[in-house]
PDB file of N, CA, C and O in Angstrom:
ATOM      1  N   UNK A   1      12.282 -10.618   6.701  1.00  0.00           N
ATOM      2  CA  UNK A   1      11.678 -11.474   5.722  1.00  0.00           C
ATOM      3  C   UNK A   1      12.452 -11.357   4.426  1.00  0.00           C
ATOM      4  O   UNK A   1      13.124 -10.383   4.089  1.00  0.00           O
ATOM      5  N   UNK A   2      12.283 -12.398   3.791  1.00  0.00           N
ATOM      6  CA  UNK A   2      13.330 -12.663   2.491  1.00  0.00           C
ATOM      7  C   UNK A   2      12.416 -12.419   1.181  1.00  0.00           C
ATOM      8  O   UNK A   2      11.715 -13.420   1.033  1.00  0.00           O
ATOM      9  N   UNK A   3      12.119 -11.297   0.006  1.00  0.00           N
ATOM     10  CA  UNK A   3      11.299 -10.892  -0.694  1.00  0.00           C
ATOM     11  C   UNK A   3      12.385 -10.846  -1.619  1.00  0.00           C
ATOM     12  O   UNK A   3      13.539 -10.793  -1.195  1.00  0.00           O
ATOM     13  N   UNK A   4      12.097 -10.863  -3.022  1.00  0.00           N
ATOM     14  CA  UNK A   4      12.296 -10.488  -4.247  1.00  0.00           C
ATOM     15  C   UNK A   4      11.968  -9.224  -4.672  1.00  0.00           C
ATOM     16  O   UNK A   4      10.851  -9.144  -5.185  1.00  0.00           O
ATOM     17  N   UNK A   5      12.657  -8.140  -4.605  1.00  0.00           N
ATOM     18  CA  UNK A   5      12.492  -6.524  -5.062  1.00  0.00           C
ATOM     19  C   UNK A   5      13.535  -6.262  -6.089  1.00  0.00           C
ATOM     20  O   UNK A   5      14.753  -6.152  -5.951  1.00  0.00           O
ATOM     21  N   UNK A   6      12.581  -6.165  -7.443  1.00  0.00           N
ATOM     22  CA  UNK A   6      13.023  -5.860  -8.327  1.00  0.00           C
ATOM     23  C   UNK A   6      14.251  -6.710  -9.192  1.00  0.00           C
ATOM     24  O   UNK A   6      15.270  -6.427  -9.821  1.00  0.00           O
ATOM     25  N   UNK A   7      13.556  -7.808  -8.844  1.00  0.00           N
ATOM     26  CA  UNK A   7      14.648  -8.990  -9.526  1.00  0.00           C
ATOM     27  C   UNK A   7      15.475  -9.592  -8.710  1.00  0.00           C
ATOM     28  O   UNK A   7      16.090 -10.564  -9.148  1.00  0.00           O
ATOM     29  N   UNK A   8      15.704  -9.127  -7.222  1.00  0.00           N
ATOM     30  CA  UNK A   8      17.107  -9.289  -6.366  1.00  0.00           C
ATOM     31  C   UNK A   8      16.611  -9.806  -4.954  1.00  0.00           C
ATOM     32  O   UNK A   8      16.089  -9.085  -4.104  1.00  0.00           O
ATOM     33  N   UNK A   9      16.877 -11.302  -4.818  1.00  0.00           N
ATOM     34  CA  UNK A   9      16.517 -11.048  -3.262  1.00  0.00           C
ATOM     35  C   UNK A   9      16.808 -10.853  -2.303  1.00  0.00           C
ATOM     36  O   UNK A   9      17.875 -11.390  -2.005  1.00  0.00           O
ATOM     37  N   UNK A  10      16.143 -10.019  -1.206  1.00  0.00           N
ATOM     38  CA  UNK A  10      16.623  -9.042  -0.050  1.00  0.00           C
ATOM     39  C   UNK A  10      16.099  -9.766   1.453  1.00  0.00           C
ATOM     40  O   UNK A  10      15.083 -10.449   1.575  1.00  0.00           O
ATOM     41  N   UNK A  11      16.723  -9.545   2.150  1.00  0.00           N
ATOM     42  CA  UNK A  11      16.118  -9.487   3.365  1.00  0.00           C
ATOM     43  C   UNK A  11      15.277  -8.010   4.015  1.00  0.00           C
ATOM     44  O   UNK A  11      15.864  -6.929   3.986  1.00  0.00           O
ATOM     45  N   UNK A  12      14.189  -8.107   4.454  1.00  0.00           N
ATOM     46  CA  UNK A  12      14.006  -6.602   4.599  1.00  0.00           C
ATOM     47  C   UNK A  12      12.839  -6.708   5.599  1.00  0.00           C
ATOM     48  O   UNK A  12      11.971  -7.552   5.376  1.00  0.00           O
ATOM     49  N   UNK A  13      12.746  -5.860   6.762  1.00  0.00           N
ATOM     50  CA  UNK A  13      11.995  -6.026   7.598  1.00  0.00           C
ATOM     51  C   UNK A  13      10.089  -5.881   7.938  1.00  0.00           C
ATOM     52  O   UNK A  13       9.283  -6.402   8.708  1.00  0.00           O
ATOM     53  N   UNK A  14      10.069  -4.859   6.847  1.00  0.00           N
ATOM     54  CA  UNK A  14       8.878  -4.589   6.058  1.00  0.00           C
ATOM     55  C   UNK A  14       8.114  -4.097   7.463  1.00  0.00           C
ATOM     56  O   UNK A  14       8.865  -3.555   8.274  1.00  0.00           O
ATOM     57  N   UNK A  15       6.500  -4.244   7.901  1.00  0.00           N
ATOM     58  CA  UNK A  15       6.219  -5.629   7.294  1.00  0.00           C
ATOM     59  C   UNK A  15       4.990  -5.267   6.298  1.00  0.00           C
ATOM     60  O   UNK A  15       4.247  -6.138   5.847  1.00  0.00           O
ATOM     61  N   UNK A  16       4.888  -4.205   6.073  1.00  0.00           N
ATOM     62  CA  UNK A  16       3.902  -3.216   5.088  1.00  0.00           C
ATOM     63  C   UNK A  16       4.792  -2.914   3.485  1.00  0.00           C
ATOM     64  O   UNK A  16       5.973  -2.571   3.445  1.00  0.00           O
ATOM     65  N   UNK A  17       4.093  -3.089   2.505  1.00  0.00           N
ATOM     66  CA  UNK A  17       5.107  -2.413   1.452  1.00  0.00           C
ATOM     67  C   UNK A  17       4.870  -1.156   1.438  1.00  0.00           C
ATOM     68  O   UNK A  17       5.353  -0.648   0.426  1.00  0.00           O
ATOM     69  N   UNK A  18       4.458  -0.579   1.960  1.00  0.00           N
ATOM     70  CA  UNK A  18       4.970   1.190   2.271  1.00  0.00           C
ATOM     71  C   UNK A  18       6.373   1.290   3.134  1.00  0.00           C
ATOM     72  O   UNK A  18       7.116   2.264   3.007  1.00  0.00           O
ATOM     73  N   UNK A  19       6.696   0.092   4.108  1.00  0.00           N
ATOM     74  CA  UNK A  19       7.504  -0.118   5.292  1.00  0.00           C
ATOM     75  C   UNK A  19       8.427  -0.238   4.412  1.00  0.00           C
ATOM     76  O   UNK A  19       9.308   0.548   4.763  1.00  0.00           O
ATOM     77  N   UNK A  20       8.725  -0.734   3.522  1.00  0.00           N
ATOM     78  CA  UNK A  20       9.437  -1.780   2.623  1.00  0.00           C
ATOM     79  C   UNK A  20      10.069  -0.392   1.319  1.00  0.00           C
ATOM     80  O   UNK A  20      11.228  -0.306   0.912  1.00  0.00           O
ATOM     81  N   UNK A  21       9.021   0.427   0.964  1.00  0.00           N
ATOM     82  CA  UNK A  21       9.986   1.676   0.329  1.00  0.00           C
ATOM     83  C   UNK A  21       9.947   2.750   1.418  1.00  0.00           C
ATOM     84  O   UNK A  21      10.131   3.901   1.022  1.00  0.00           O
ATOM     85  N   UNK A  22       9.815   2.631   2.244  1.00  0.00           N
ATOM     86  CA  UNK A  22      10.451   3.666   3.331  1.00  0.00           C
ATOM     87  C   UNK A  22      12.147   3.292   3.828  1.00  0.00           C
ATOM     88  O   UNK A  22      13.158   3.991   3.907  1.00  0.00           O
ATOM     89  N   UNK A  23      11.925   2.159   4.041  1.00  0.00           N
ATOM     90  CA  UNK A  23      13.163   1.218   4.208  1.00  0.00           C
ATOM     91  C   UNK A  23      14.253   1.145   3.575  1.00  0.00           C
ATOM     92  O   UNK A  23      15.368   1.040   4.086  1.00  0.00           O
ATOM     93  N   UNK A  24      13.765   1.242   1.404  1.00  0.00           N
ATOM     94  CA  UNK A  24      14.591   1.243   0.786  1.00  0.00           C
ATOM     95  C   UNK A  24      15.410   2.657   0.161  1.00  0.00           C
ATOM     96  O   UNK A  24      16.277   2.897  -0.678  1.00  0.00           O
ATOM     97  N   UNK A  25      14.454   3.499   1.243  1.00  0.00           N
ATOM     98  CA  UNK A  25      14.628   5.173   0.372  1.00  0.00           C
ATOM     99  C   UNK A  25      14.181   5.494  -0.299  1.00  0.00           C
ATOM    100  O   UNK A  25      14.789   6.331  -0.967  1.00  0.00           O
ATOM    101  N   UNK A  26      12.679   5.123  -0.753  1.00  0.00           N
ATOM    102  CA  UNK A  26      11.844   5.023  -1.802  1.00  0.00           C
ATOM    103  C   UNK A  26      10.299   5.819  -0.860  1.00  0.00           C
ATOM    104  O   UNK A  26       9.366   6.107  -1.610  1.00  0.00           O
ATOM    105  N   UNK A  27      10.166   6.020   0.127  1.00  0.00           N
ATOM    106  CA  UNK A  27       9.382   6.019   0.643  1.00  0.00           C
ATOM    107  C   UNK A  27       8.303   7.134   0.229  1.00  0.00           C
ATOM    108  O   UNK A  27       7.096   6.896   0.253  1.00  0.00           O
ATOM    109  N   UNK A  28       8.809   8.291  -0.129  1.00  0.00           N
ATOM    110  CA  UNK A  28       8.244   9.658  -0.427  1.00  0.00           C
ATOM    111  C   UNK A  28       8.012   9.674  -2.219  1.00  0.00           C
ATOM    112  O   UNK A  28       7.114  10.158  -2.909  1.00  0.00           O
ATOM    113  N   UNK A  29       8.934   9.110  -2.476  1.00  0.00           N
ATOM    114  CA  UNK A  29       8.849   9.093  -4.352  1.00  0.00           C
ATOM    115  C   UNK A  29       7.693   8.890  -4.998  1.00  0.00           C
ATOM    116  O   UNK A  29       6.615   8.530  -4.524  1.00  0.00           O
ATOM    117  N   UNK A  30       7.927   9.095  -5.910  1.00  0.00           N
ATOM    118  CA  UNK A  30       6.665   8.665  -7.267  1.00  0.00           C
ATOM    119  C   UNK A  30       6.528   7.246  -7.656  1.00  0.00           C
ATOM    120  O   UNK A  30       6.342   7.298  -8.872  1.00  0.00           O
ATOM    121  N   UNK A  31       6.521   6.428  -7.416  1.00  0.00           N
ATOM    122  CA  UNK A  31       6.690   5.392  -7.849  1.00  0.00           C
ATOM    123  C   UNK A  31       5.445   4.074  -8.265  1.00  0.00           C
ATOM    124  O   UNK A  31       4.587   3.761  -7.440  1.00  0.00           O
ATOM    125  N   UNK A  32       5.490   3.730  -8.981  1.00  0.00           N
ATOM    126  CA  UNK A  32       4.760   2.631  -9.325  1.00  0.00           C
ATOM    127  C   UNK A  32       4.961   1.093  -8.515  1.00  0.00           C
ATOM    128  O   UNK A  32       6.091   0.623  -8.379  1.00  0.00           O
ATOM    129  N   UNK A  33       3.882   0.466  -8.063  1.00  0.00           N
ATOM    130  CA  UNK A  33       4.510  -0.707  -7.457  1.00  0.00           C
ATOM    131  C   UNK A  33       3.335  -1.988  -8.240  1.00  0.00           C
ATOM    132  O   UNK A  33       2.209  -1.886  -8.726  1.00  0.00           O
ATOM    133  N   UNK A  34       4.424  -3.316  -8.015  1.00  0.00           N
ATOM    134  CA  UNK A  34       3.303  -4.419  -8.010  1.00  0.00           C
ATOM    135  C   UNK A  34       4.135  -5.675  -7.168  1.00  0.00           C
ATOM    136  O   UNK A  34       5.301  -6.070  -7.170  1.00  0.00           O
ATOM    137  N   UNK A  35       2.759  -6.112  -6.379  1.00  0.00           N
ATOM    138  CA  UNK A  35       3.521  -7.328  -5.710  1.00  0.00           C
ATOM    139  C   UNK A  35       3.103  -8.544  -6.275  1.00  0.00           C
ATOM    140  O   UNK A  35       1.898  -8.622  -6.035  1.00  0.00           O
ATOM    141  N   UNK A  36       3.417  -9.388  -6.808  1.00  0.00           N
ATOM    142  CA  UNK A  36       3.255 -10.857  -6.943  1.00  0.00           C
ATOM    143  C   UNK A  36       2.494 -10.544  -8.363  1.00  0.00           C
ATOM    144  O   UNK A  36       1.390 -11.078  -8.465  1.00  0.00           O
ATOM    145  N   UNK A  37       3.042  -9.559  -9.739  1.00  0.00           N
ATOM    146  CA  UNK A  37       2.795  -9.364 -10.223  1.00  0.00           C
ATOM    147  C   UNK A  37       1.369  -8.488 -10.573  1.00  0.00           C
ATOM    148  O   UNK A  37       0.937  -8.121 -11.666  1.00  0.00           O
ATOM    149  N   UNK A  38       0.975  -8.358  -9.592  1.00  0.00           N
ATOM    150  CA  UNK A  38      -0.659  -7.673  -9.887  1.00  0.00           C
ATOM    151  C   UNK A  38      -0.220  -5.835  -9.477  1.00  0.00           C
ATOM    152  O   UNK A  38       0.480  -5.574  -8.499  1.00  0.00           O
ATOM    153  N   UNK A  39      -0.708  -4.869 -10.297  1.00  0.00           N
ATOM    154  CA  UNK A  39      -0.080  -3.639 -10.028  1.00  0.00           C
ATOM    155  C   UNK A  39      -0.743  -3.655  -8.553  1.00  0.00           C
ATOM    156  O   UNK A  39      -1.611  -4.429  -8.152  1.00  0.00           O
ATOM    157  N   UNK A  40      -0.007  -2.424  -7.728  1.00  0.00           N
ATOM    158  CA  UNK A  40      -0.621  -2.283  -6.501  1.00  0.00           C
ATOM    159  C   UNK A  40      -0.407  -0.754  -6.147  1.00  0.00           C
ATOM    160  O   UNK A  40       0.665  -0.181  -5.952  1.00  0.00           O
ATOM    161  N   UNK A  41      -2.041  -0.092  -6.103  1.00  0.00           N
ATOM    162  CA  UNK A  41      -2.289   1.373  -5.754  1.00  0.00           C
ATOM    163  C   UNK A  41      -1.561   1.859  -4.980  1.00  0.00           C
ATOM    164  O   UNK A  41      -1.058   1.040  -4.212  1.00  0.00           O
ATOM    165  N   UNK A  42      -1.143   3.326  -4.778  1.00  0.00           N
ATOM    166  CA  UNK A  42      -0.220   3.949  -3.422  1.00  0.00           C
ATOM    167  C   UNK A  42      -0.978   3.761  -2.521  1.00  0.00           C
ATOM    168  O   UNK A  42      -0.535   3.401  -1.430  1.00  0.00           O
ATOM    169  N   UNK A  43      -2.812   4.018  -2.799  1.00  0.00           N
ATOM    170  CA  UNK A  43      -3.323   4.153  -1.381  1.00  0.00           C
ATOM    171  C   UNK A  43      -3.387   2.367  -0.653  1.00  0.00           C
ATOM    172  O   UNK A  43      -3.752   2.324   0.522  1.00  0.00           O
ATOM    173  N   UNK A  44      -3.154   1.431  -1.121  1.00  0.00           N
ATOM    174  CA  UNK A  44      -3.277   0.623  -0.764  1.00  0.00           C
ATOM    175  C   UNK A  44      -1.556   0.194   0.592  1.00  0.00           C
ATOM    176  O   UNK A  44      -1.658  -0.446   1.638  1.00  0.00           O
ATOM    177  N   UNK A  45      -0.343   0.762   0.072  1.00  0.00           N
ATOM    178  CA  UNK A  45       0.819   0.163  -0.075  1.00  0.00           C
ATOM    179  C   UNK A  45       0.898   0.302   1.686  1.00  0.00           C
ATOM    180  O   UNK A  45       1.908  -0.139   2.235  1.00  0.00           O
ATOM    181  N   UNK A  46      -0.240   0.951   2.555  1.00  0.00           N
ATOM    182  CA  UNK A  46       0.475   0.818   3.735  1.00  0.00           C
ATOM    183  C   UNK A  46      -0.189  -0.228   4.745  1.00  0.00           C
ATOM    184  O   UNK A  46       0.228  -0.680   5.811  1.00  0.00           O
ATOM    185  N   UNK A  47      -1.482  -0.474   3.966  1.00  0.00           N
ATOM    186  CA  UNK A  47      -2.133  -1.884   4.394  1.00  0.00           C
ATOM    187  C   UNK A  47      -1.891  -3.149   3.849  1.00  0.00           C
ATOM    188  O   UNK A  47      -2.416  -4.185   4.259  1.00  0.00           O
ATOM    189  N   UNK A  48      -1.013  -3.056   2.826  1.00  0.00           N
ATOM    190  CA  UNK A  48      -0.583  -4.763   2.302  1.00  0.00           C
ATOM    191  C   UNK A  48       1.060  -5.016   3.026  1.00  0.00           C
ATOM    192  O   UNK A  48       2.143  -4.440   2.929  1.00  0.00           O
ATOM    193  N   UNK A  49       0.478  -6.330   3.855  1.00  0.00           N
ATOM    194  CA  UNK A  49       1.611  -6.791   4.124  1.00  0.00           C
ATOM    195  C   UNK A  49       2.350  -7.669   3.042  1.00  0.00           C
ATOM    196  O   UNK A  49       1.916  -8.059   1.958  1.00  0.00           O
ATOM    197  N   UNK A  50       3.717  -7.898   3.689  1.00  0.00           N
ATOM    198  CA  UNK A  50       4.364  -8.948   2.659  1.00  0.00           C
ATOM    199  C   UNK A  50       4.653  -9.793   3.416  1.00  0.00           C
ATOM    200  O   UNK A  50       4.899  -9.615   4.609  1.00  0.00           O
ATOM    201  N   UNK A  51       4.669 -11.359   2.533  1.00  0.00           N
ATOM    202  CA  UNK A  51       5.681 -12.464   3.477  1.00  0.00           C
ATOM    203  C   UNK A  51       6.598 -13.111   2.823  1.00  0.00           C
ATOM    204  O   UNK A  51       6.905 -12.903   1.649  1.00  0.00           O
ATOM    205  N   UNK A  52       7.199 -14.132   3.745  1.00  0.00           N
ATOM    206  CA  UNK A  52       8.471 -14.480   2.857  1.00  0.00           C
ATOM    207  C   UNK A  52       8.104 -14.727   1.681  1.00  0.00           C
ATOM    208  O   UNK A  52       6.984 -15.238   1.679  1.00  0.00           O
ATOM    209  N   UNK A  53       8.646 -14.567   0.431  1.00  0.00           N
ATOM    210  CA  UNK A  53       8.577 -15.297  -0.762  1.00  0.00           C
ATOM    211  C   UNK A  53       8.107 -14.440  -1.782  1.00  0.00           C
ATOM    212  O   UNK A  53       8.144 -14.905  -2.921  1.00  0.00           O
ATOM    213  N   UNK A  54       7.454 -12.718  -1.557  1.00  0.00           N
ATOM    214  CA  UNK A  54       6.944 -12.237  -2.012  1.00  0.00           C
ATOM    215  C   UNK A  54       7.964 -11.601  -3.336  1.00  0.00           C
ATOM    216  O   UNK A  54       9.195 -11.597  -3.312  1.00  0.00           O
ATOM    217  N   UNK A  55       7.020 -11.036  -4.561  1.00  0.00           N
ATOM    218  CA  UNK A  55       8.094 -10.656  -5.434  1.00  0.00           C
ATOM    219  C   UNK A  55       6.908  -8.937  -5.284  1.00  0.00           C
ATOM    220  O   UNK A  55       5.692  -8.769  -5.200  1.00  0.00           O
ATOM    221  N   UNK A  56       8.062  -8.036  -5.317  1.00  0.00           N
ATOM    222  CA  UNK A  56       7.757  -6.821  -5.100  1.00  0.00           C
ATOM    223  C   UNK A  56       8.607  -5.677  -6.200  1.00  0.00           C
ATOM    224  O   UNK A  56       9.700  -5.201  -5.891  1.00  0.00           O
ATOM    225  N   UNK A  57       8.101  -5.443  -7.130  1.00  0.00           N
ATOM    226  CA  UNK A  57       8.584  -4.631  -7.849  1.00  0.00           C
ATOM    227  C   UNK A  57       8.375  -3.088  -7.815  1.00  0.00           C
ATOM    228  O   UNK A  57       7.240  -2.716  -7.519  1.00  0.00           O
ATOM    229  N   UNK A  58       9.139  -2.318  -8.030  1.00  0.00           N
ATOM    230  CA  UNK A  58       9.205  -0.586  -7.812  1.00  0.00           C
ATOM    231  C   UNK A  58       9.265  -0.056  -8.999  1.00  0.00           C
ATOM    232  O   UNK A  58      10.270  -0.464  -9.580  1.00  0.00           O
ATOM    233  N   UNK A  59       8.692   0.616  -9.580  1.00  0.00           N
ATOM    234  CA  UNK A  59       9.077   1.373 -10.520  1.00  0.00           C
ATOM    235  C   UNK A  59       8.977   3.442 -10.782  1.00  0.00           C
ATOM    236  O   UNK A  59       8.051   4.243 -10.659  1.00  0.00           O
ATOM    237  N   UNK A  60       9.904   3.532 -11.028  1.00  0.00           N
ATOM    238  CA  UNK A  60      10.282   5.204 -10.917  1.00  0.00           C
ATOM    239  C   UNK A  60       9.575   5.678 -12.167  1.00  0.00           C
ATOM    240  O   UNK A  60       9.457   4.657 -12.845  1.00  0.00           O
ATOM    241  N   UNK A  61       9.052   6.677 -12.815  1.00  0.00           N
ATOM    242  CA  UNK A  61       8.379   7.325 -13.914  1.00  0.00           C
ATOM    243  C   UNK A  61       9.931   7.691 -14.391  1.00  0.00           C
ATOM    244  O   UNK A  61      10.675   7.958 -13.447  1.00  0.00           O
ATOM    245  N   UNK A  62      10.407   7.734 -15.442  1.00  0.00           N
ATOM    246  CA  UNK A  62      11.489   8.755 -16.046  1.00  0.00           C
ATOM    247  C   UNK A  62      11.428   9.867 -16.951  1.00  0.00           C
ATOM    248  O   UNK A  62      10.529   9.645 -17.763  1.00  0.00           O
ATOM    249  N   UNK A  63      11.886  10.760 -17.126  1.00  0.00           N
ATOM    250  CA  UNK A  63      11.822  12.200 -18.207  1.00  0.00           C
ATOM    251  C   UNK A  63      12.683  11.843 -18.960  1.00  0.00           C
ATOM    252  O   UNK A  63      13.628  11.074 -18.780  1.00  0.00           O
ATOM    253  N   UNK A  64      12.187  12.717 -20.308  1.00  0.00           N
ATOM    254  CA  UNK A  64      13.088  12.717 -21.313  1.00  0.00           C
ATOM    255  C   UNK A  64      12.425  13.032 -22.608  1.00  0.00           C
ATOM    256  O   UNK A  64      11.220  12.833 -22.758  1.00  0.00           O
ATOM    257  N   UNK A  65      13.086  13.456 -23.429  1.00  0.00           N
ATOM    258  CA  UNK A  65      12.220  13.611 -24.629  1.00  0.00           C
ATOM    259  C   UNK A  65      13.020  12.484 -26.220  1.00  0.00           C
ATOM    260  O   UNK A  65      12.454  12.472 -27.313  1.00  0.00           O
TER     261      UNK A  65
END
């Protein structure tokens, strides 16, 4: 399926967005997500599917002072 992650669009087999950062190497991380702009919980990310057209954003926490 053809999704928008993080500005760029991908082909990616998904079909879960947990599938989808497991996929990208993201799978175990900290990360923040939202699909189609609405934020979306970790506990949710292995029951929402995606379909074509979806926009799926990742976001990493960063350190620093």
């Amino acid at each position: 399926m053809k999704i928008t992650l993080n500005g760029e669009l991908r082909d990616l087999t998904g079909p879960t967005v947990q599938d989808t950062l497991n996929e990208i190497g993201l799978g175990a991380a900290k990360v923040a997500t939202a699909l189609n702009g609405a934020f979306l919980p970790a506990g949710s990310r292995a029951n929402t599917t995606l379909t074509d057209g979806d926009t799926l954003e990742v976001v990493a926490p960063m350190q620093g002072g």
